[in-house]
NUFI-377907 format. One record per atom (N, C-alpha, C, O): x, y, z. Coordinates in pm, whole numbers, padded with zeros to 5 digits, always signed. Layout:
BEGIN
XYZ ...
END
This chain:
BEGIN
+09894+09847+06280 +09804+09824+06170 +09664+09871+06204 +09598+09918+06112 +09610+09865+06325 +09493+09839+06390 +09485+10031+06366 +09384+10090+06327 +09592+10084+06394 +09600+10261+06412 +09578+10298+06276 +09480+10370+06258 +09659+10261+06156 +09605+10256+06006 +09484+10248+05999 +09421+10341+05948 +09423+10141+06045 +09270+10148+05967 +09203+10230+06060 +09138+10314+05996 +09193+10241+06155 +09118+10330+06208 +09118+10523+06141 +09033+10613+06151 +09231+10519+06088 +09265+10691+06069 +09192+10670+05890 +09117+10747+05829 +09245+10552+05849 +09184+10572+05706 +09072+10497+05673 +09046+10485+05553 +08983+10432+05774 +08877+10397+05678 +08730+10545+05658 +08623+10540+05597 +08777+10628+05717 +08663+10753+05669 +08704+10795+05522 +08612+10814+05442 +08831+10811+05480 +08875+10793+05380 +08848+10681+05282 +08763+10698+05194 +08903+10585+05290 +08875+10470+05228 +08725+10457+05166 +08697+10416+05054 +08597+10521+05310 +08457+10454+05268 +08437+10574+05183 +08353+10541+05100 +08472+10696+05164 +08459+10774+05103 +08539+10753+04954 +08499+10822+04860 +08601+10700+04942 +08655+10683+04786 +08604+10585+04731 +08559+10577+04617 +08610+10492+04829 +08581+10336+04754 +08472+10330+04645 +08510+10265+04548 +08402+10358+04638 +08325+10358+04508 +08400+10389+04382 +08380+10308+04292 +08482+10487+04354 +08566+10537+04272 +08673+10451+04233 +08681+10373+04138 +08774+10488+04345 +08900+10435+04367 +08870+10264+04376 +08970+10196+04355 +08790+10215+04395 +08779+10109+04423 +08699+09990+04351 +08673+09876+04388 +08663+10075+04212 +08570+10000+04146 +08559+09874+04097 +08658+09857+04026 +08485+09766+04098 +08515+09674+04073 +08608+09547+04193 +08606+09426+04213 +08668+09644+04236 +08717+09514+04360 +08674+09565+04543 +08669+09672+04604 +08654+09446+04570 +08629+09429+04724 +08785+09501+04830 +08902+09478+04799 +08754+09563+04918 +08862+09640+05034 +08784+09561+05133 +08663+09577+05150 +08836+09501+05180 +08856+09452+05331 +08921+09485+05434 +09043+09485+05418 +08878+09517+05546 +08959+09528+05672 +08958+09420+05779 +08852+09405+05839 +09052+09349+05808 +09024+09230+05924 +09034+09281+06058 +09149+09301+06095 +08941+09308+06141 +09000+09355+06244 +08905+09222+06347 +08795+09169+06354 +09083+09221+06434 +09034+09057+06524 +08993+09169+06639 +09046+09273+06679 +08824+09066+06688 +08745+09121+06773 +08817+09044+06885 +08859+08930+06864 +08832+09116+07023 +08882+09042+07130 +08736+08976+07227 +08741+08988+07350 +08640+08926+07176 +08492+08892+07199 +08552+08781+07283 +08594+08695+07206 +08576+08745+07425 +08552+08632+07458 +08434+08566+07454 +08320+08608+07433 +08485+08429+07483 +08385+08321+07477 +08279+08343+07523 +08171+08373+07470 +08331+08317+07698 +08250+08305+07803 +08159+08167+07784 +08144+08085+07693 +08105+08186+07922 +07965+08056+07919 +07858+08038+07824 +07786+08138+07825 +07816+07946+07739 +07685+07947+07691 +07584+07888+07732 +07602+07789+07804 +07427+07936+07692 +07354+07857+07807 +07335+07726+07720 +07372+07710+07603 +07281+07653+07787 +07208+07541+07689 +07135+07554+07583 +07026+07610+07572 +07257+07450+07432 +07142+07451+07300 +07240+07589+07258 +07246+07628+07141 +07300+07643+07350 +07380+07790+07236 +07511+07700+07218 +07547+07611+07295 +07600+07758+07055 +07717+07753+07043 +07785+07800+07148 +07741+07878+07233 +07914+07743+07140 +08025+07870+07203 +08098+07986+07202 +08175+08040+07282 +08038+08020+07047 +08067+08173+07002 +07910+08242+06994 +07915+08336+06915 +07772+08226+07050 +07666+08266+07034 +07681+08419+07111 +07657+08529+07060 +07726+08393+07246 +07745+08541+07346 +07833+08605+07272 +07794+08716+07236 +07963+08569+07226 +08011+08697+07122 +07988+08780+06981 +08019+08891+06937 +07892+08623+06922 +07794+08672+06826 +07710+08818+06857 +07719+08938+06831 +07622+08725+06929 +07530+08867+06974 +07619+08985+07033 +07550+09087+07027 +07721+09006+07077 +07779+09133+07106 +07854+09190+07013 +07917+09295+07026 +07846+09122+06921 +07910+09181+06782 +07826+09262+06698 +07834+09371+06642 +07720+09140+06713 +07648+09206+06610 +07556+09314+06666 +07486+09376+06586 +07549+09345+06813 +07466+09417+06897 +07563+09582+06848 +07495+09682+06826 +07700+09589+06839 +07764+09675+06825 +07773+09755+06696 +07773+09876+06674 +07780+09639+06610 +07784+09690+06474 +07654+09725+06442 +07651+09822+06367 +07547+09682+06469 +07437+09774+06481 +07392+09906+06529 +07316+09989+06479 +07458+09901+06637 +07473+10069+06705 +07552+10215+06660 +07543+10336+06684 +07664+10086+06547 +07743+10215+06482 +07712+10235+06386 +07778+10317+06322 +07587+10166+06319 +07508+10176+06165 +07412+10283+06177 +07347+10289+06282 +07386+10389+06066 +07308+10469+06044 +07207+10454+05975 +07246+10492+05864 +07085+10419+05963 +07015+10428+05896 +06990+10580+05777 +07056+10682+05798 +06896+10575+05666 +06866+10712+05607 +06765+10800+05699 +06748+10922+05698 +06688+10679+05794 +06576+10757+05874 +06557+10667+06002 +06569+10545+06003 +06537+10721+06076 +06564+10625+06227 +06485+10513+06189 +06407+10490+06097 +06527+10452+06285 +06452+10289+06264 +06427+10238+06456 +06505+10238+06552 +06280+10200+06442 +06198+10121+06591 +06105+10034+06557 +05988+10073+06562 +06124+09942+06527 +06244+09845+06611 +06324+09817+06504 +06291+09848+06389 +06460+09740+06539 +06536+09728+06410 +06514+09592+06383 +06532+09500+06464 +06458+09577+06221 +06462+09381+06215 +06575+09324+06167 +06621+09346+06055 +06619+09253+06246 +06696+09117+06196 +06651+09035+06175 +06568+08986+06251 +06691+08974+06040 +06657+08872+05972 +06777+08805+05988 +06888+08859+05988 +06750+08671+06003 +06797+08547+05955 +06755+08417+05898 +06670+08334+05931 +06886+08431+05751 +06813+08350+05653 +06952+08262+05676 +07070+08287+05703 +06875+08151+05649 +06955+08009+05661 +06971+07957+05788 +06958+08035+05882 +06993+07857+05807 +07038+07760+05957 +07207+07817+05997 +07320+07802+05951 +07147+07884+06099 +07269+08011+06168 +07292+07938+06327 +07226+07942+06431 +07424+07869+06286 +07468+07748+06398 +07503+07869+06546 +07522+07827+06660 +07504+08066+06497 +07581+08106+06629 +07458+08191+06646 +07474+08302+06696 +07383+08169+06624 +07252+08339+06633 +07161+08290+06744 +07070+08370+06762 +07158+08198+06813 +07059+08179+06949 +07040+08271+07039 +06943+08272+07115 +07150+08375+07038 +07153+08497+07171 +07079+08585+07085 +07004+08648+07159 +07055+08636+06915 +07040+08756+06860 +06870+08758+06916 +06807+08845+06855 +06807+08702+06991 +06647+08737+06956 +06610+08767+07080 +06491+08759+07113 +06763+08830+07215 +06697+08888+07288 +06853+09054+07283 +06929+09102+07368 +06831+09077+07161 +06949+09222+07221 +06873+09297+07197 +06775+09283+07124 +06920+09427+07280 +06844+09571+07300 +06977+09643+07284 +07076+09593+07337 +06985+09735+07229 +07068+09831+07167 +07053+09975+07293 +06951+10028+07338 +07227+10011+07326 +07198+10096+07443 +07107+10247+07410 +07122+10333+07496 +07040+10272+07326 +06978+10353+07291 +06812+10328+07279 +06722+10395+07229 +06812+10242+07327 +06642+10179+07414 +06554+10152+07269 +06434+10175+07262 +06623+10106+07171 +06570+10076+07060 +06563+09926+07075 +06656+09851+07103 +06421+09891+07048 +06434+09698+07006 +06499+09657+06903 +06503+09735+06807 +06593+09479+06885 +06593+09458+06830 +06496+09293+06765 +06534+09186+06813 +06403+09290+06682 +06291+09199+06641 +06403+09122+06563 +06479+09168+06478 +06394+08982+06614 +06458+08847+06545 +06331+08792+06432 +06229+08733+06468 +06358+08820+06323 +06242+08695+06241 +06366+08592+06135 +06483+08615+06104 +06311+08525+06117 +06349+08439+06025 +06291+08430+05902 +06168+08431+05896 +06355+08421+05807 +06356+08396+05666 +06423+08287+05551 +06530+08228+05558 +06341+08284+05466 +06384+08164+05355 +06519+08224+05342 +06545+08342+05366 +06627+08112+05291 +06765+08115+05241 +06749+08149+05103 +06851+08177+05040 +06623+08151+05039 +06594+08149+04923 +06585+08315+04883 +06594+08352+04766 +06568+08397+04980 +06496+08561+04977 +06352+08557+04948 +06310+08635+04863 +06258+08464+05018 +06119+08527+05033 +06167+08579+05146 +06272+08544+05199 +06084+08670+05190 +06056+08763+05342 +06161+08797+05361 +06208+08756+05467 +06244+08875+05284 +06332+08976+05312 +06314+09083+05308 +06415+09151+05327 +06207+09143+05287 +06147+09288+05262 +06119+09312+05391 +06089+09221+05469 +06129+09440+05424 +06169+09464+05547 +06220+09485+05674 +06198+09550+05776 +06329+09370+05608 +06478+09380+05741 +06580+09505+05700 +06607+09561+05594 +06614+09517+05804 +06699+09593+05851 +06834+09547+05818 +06919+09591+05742 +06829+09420+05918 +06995+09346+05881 +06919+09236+05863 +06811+09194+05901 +07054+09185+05756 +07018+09032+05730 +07161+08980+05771 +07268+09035+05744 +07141+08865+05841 +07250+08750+05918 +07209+08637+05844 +07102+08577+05841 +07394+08609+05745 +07354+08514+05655 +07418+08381+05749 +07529+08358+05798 +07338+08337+05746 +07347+08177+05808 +07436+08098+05725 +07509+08142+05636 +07418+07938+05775 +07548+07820+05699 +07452+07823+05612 +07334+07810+05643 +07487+07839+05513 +07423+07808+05298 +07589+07851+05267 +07686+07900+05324 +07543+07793+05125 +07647+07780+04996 +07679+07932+04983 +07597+08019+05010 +07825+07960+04932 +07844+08137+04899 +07736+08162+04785 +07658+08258+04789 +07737+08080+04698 +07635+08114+04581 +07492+08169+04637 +07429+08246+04565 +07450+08139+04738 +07293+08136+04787 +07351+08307+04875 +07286+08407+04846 +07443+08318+04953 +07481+08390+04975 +07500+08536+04941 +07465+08640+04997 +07569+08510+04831 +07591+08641+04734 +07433+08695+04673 +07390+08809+04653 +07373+08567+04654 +07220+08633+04580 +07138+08731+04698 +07076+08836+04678 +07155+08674+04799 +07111+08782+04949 +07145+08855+04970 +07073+08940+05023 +07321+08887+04939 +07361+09032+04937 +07307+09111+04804 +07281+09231+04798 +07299+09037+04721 +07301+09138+04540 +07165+09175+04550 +07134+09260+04466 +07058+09133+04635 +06886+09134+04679 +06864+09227+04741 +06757+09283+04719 +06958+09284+04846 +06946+09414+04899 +07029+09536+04923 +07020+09631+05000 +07138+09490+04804 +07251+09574+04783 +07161+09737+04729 +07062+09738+04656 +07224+09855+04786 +07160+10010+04790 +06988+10004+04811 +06896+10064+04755 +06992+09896+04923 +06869+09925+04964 +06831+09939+05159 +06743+09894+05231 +06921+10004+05175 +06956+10049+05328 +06951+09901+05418 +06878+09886+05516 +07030+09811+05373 +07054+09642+05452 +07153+09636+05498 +07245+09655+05418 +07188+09613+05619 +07291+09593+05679 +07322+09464+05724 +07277+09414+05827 +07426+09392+05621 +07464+09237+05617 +07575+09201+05658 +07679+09265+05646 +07556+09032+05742 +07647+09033+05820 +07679+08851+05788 +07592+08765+05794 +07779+08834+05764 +07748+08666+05719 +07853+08594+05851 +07962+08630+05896 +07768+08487+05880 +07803+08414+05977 +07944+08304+05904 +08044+08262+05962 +07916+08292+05813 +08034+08186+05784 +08086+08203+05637 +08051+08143+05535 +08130+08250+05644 +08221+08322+05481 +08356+08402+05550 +08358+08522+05578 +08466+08306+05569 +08564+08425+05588 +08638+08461+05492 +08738+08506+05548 +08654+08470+05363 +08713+08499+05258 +08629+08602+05239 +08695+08703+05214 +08501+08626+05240 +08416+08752+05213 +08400+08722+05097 +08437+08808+05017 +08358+08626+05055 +08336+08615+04919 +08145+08595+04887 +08090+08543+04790 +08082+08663+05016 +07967+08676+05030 +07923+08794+04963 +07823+08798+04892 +08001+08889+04986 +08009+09057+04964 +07934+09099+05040 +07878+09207+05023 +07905+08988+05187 +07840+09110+05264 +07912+09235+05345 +08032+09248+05321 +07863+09313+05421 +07948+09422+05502 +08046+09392+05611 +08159+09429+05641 +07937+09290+05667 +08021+09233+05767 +08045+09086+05771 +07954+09021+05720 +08154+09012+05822 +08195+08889+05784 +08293+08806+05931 +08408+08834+05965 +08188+08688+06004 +08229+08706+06097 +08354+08565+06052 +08365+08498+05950 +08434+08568+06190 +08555+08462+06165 +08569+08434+06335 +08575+08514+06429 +08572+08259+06329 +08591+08223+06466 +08730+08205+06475 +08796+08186+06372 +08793+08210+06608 +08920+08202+06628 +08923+08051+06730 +08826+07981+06703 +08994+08003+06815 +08985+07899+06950 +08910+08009+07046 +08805+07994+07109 +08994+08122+07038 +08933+08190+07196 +08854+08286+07184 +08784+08317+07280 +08844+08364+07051 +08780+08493+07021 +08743+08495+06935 +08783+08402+06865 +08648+08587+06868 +08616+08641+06756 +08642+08741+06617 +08654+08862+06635 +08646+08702+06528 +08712+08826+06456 +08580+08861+06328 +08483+08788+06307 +08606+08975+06267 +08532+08989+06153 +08635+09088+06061 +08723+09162+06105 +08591+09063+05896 +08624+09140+05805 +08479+09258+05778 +08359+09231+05779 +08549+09393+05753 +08448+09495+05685 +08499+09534+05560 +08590+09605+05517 +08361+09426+05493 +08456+09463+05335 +08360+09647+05301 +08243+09684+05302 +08477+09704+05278 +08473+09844+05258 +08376+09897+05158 +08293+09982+05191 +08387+09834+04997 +08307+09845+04950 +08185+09781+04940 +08109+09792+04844 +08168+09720+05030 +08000+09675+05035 +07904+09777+05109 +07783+09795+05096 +07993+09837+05186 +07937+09946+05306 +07906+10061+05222 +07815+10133+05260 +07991+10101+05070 +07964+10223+05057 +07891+10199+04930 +07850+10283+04851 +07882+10046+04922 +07731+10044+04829 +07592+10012+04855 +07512+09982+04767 +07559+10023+05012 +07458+09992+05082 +07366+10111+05108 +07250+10073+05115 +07377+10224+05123 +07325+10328+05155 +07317+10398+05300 +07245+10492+05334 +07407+10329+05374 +07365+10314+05498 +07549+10347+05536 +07643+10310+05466 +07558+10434+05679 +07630+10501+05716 +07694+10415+05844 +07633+10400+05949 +07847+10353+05814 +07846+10300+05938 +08045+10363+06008 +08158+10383+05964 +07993+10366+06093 +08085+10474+06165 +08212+10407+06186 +08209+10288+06216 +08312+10462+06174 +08452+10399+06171 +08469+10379+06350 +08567+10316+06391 +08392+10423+06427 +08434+10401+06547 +08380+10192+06588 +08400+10128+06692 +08305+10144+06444 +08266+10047+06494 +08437+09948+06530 +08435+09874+06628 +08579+09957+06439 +08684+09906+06456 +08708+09946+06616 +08822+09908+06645 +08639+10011+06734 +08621+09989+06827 +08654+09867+06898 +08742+09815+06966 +08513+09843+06836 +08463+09647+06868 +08591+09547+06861 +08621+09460+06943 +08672+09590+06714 +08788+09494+06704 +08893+09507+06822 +08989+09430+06836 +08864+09612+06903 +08993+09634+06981 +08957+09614+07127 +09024+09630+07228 +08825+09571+07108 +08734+09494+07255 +08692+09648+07334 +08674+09653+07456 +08685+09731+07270 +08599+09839+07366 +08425+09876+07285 +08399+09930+07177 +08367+09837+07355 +08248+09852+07278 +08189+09950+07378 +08078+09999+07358 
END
């Protein structure tokens, strides 16, 4: 299955607008993110958080380079304690700010990491910066009924996420099929 999506989602992100109008394409691909140790005050999925989201950032394209990249996080985000020290292997910063759950001070991020809020509060954060080069990643929605891009899912031992397909190819922003990488634990 894992060989399927990899050969067709260049395909897939390329139709989906068309072929896909009106409904959400998802791909689940389970991240093999171990646990590992957390320090004090972090969850126990915080270290695979941040290496998730450190990755899927690296395989995102912006329309025009971006230094430093901001992450935002809006809402009380029980796994994001590691995100406000990653550096991306391409010596680019990444700036942690925080923001209302409401969408003040969202202008200007890069990615937004939707924290624990209601899907309703949710979806208004994605529909706020939908085709406006945002790269969204929701911490607790695994049905994807956030419509963000990325959608993480805890397991007992690992991590997984959904890439709903058409959110990616209504964002403006280019993200590389090598990120199903990540799902297969080679980052």
């Amino acid at each position: 299955m894992r060989r399927f999506s990899l050969l067709a989602l260049p395909l897939l992100v390329a139709t989906a607008p068309s072929a896909m109008a009106g409904h959400t394409l998802s791909l689940l691909a389970m991240a093999d993110m171990p646990l590992g140790g957390s320090a004090a005050g972090d969850s126990r999925y915080a270290g695979a958080v941040a290496r998730t989201v450190r990755a899927v950032i690296e395989y995102t394209r912006w329309p025009s380079p971006i230094d430093p990249v901001v992450l935002c996080i809006a809402g009380p985000a029980q796994h994001a304690a590691q995100l406000a020290s990653l550096r991306l292997s391409d010596g680019r910063r990444v700036e942690r700010r925080n923001v209302a759950a409401s969408g003040a001070g969202i202008g200007g991020c890069h990615v937004l990491y939707l924290g624990q809020m209601p899907v309703g509060q949710q979806r208004a954060l994605t529909g706020a910066v939908r085709g406006r080069g945002v790269l969204t990643i929701a911490e607790a929605d695994p049905g994807n009924t956030s419509e963000a891009m990325f959608t993480l899912t805890y397991k007992p031992d690992s991590l997984s996420f959904r890439l709903n397909i058409d959110a990616v190819s209504r964002s403006g922003l280019k993200v590389d099929p090598r990120v199903l990488r990540v799902a297969q634990g080679g980052l």
